[in-house]
KOLKOLKE-755255 format. One record per residue (C-alpha): x, y, z. Coordinates in Angstrom, 1 decimal, decimal comma. Example, Ala and Ser with C-alpha at 12.3 -4.5 7.8 and 13.67 -1.06 7.14 Angstrom:
<pt x="12,3" y="-4,5" z="7,8"/>
<pt x="13,7" y="-1,1" z="7,1"/>
//
This chain:
<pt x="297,8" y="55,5" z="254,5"/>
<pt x="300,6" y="55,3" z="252,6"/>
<pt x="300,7" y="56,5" z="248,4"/>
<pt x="303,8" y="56,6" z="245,9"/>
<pt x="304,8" y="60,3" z="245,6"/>
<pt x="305,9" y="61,8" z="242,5"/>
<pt x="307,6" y="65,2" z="243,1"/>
<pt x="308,7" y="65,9" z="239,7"/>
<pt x="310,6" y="68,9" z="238,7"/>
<pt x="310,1" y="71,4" z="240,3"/>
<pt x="309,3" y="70,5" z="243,6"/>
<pt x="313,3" y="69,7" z="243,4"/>
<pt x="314,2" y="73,0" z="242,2"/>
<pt x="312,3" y="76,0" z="241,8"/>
<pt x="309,4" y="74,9" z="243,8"/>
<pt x="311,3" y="73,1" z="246,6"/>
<pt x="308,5" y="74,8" z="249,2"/>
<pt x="305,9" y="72,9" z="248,0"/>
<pt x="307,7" y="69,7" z="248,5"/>
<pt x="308,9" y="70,6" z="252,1"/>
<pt x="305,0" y="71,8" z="252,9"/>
<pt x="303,7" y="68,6" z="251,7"/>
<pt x="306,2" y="66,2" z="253,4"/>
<pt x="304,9" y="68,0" z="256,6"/>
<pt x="301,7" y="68,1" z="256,5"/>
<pt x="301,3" y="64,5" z="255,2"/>
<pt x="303,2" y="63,4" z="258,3"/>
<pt x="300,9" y="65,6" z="260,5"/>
<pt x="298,4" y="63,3" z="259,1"/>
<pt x="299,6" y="60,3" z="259,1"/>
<pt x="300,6" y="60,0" z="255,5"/>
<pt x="303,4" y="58,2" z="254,5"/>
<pt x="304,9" y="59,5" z="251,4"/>
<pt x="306,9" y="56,9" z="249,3"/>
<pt x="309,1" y="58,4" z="246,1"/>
<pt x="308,5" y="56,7" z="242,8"/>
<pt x="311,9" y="54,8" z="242,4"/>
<pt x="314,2" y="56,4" z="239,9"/>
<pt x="311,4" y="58,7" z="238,3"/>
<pt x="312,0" y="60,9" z="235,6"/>
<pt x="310,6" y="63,9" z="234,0"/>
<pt x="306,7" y="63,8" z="233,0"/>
<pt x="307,5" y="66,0" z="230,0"/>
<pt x="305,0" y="68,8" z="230,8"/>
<pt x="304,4" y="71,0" z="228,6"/>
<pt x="307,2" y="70,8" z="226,3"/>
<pt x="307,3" y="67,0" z="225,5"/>
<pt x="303,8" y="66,6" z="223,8"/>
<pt x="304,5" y="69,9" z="221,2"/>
<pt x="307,3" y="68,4" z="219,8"/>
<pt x="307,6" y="64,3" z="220,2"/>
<pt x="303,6" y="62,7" z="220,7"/>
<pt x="305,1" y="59,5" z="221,5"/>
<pt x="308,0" y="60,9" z="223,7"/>
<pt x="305,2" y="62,5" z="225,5"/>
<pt x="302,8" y="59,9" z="226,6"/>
<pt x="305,8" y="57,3" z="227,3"/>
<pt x="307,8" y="59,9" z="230,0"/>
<pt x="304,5" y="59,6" z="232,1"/>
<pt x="304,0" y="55,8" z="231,2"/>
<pt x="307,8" y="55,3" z="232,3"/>
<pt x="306,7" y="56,9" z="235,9"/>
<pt x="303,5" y="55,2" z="236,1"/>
<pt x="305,3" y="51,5" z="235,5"/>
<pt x="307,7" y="52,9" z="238,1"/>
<pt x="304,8" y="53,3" z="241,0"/>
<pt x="304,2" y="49,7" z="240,6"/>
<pt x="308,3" y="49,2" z="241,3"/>
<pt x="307,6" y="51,1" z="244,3"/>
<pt x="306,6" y="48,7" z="247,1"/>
<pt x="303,5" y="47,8" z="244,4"/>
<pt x="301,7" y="50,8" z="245,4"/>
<pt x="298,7" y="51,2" z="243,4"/>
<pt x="297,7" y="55,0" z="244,2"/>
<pt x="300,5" y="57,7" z="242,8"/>
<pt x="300,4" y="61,2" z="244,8"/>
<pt x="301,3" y="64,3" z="242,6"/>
<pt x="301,1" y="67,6" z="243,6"/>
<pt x="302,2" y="69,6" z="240,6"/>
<pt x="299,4" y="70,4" z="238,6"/>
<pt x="301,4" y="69,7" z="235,3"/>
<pt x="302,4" y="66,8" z="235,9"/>
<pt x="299,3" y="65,3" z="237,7"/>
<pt x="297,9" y="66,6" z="234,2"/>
<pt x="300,3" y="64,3" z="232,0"/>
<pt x="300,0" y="61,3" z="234,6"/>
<pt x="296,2" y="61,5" z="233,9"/>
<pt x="296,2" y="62,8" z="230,3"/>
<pt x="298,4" y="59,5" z="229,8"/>
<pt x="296,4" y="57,4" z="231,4"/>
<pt x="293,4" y="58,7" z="229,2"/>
<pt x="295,5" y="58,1" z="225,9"/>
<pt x="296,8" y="54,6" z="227,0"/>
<pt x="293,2" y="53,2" z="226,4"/>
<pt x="294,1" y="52,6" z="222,8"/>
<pt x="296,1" y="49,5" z="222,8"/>
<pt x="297,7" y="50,2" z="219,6"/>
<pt x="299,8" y="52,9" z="221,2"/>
<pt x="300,0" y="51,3" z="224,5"/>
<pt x="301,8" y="48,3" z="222,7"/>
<pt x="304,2" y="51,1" z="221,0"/>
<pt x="305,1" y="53,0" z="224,7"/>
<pt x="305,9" y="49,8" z="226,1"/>
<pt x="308,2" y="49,5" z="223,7"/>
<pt x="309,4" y="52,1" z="224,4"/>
<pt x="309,9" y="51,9" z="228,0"/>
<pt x="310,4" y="48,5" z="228,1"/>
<pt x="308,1" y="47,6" z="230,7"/>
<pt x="304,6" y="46,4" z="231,2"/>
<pt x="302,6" y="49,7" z="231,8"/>
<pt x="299,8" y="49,1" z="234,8"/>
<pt x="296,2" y="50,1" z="234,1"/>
<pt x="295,6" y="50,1" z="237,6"/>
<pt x="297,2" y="53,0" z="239,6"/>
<pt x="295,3" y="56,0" z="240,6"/>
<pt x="296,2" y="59,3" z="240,0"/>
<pt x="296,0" y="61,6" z="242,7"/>
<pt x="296,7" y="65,4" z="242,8"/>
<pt x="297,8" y="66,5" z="246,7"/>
<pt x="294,6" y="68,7" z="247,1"/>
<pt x="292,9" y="65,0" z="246,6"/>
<pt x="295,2" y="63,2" z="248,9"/>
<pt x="294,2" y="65,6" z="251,7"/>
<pt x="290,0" y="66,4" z="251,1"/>
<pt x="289,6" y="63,3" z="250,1"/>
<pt x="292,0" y="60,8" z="251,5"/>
<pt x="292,8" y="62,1" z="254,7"/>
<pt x="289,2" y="63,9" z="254,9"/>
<pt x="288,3" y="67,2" z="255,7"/>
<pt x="287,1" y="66,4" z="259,4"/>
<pt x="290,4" y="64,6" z="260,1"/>
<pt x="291,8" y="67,5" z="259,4"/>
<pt x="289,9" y="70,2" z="261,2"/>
<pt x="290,6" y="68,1" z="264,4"/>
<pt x="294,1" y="68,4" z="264,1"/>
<pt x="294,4" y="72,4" z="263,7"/>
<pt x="296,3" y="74,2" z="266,5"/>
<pt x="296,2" y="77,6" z="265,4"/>
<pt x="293,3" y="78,6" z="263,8"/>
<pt x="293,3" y="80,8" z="260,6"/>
<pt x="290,4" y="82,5" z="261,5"/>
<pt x="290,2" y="86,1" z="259,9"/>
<pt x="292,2" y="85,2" z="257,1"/>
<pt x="290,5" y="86,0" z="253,5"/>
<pt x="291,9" y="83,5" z="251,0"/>
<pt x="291,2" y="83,5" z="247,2"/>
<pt x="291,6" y="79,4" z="246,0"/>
<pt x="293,3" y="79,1" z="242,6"/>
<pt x="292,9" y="76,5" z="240,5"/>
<pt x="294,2" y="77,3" z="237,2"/>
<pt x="294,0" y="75,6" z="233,8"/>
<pt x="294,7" y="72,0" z="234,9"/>
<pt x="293,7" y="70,6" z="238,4"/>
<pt x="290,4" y="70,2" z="236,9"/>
<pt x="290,3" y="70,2" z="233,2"/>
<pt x="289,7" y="68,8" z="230,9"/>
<pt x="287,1" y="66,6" z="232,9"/>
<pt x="286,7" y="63,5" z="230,7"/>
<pt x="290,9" y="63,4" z="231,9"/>
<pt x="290,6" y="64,5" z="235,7"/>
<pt x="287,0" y="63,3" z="236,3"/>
<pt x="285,6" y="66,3" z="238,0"/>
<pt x="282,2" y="67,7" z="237,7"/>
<pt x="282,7" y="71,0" z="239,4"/>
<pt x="285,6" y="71,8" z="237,2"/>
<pt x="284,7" y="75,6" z="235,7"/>
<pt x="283,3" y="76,4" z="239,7"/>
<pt x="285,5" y="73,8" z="241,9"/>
<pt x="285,2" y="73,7" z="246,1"/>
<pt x="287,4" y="71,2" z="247,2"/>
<pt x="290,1" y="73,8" z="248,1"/>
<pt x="287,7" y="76,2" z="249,9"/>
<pt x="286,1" y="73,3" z="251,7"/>
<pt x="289,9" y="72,7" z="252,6"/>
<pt x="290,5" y="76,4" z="253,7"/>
<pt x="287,2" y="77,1" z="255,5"/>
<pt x="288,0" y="74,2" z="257,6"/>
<pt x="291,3" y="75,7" z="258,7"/>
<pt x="289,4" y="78,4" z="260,0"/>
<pt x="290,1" y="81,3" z="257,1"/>
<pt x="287,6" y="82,4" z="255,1"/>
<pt x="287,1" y="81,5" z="251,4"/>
<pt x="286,2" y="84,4" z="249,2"/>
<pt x="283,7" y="84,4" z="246,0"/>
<pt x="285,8" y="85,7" z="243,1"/>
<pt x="286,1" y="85,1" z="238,9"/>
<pt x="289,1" y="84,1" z="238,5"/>
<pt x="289,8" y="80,5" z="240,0"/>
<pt x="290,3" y="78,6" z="236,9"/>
<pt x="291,2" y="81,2" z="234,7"/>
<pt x="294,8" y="81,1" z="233,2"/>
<pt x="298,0" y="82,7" z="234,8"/>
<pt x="300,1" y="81,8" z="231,4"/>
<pt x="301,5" y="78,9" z="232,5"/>
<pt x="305,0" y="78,1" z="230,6"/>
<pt x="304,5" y="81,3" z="228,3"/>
<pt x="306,5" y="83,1" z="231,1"/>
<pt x="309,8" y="83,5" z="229,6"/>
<pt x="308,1" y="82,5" z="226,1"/>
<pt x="305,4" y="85,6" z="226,1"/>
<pt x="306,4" y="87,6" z="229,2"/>
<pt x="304,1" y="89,9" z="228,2"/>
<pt x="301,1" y="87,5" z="227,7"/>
<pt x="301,8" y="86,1" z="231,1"/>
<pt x="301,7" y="89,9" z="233,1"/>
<pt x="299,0" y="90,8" z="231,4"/>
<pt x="296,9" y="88,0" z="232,3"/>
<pt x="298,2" y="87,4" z="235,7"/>
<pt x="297,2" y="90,9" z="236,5"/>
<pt x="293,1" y="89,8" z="235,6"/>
<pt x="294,1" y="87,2" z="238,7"/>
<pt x="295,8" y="89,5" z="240,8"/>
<pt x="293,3" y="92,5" z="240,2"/>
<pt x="290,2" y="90,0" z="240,9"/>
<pt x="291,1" y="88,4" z="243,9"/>
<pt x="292,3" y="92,3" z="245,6"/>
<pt x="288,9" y="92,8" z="244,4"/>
<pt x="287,0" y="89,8" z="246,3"/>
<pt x="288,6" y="91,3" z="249,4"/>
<pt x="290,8" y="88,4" z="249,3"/>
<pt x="294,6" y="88,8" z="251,8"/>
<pt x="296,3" y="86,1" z="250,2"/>
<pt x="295,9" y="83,8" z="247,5"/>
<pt x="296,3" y="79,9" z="247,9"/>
<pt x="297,3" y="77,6" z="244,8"/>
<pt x="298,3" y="73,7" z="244,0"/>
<pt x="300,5" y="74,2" z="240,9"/>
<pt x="304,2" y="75,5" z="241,0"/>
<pt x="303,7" y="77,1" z="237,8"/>
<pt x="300,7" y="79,4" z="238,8"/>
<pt x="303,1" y="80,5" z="242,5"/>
<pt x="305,8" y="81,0" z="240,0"/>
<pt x="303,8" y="83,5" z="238,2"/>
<pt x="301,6" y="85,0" z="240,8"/>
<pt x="304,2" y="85,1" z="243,4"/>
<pt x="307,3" y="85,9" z="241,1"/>
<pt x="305,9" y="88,5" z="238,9"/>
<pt x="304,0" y="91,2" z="240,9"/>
<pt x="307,0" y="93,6" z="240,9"/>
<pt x="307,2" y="93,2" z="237,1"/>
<pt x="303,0" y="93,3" z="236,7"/>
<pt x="303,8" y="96,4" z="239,3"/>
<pt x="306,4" y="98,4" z="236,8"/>
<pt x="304,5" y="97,9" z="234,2"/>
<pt x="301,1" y="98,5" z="235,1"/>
<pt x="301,7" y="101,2" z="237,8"/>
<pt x="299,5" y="98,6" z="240,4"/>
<pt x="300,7" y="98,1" z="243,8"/>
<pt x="300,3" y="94,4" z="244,7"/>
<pt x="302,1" y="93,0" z="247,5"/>
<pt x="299,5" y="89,9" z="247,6"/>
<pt x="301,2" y="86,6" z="249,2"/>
<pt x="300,7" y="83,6" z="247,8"/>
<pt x="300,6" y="80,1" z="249,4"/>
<pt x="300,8" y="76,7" z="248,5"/>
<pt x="297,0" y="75,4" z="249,7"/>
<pt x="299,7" y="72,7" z="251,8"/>
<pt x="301,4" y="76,0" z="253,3"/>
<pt x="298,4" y="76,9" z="254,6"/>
<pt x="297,7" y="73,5" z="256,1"/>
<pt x="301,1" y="73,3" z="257,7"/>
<pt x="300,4" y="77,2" z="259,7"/>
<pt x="297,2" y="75,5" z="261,0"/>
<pt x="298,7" y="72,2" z="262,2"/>
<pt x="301,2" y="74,3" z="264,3"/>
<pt x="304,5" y="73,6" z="262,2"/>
<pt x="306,7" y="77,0" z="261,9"/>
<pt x="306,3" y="79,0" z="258,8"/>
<pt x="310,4" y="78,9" z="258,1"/>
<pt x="310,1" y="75,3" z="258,6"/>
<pt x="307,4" y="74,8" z="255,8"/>
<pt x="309,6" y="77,5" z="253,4"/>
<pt x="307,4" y="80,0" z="253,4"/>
<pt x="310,1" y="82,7" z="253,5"/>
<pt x="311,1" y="81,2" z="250,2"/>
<pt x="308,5" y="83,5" z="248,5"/>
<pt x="309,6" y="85,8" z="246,2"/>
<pt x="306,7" y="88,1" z="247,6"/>
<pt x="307,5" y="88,9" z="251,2"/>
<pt x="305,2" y="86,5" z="253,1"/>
<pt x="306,9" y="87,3" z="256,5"/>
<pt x="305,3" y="90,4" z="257,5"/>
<pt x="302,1" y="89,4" z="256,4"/>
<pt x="302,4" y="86,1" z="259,0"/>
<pt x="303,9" y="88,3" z="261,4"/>
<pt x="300,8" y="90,9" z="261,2"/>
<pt x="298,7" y="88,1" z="262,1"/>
<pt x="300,7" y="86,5" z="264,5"/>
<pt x="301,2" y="83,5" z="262,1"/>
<pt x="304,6" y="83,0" z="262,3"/>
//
């Protein structure tokens, strides 16, 4: 199988884990991973509050990119905010009035035919959940694991296309069949804050706390997400949410491909685990994960 792959951002930067996680465990499976040429910046959440235009034709300029990379016609994203703005565009781009005005824009013809996947797609879907179950070395077995979705893997449906998107299972179908165990909890598509995190520091604590509190709650050990933004906050922020609130969470927080990669028998420092801002190490260590 082979898909265009749009890292964006912050799988470059902040969220360099995620890429390194994926790239892995996509080669485990056979995957082959081929980077838009010359992307650029999807405009997240910034680009469609101040320039409407500017923010459907970032996204459009990517998508006309895909088909400049070896004609692929299925585009891989793993960040939830920019898999949001690939499909959100594609959505918009049904008027022709402003598709005629974007590829102006970009100066390019923009293709109505690519599909939009997010990574937790690529692999239930794609790959297949049986493929994958074959392939685990080291089961997770034991392992409680709270899935997070947050705002955007599934919402708004008439833009993703999902029908399970307030009560999603594609991740915990994903989980269970690494062996772990998927817990019951409230809070998998509630709202971590996003972007308000240096905005409304506050805002963002307090809310990622509900997640925190909810998953210790569900008996959960570790939380898994698919959006740098939402590890950036839950990962990033407990010794804030800690001070603040007098709580003690020490909860780690994986990348859903993370957890994959620990599974399929590559090394924990190979997939950047030890990257986490909340120790992860001794956690793995404890369960003789690493």
């Amino acid at each position: 199988m082979k898909l265009a792959y749009y890292p964006g951002c912050s799988l470059h930067s902040s969220s360099v884990e995620y890429d390194i996680s994926t790239r892995k465990v996509c080669a485990a499976l056979g995957i082959e991973l081929v980077e838009v040429k010359d992307w650029i910046c999807c405009g997240s959440s910034p680009a469609h509050q101040y320039d409407d235009l500017m923010s459907v034709a970032l996204p459009a300029k990517n998508l006309a990119m895909v088909r400049q990379t070896d004609d692929l016609k299925q585009v891989c994203a793993p960040c939830a905010s920019c898999y949001s703005r690939l499909k959100v565009t594609q959505q918009r781009l049904k008027d022709d009035n402003l598709k005629k005005d974007v590829e102006k824009v970009i100066d390019m013809e923009y293709p109505e035919d690519i599909e939009v996947l997010h990574m937790l797609d690529v692999v239930t879907e794609k790959a297949g959940i049986d493929n994958i179950k074959e392939k685990v070395v080291k089961n997770l077995s034991g392992l409680k694991v709270a899935c997070y979705y947050g705002c955007l893997m599934t919402r708004p449906p008439k833009v993703t296309g999902k029908k399970q998107y307030e009560n999603p299972t594609q991740m915990e179908s994903l989980v269970e069949a690494l062996g772990a165990e998927a817990v019951d909890w409230n809070m998998k598509t509630f709202c971590c804050g996003a972007a308000f995190a240096l905005t409304k520091t506050d805002v963002v604590l307090e809310l990622t706390k509900k997640i925190l509190t909810d998953a210790e709650a569900s008996d959960a050990d570790a939380i898994s997400v698919g959006c740098p933004l939402c590890h950036a906050n839950l990962d990033g922020r407990q010794t804030q949410i800690n001070s603040k609130f007098k709580t003690n969470f020490h909860t780690p927080i994986f990348y859903f491909t993370e957890l994959m990669g620990l599974a399929l028998g590559i090394e924990a420092k190979e997939l950047g685990i030890l990257k986490h801002i909340t120790d992860a190490g001794k956690f793995l260590n404890e369960r003789a994960l690493v």
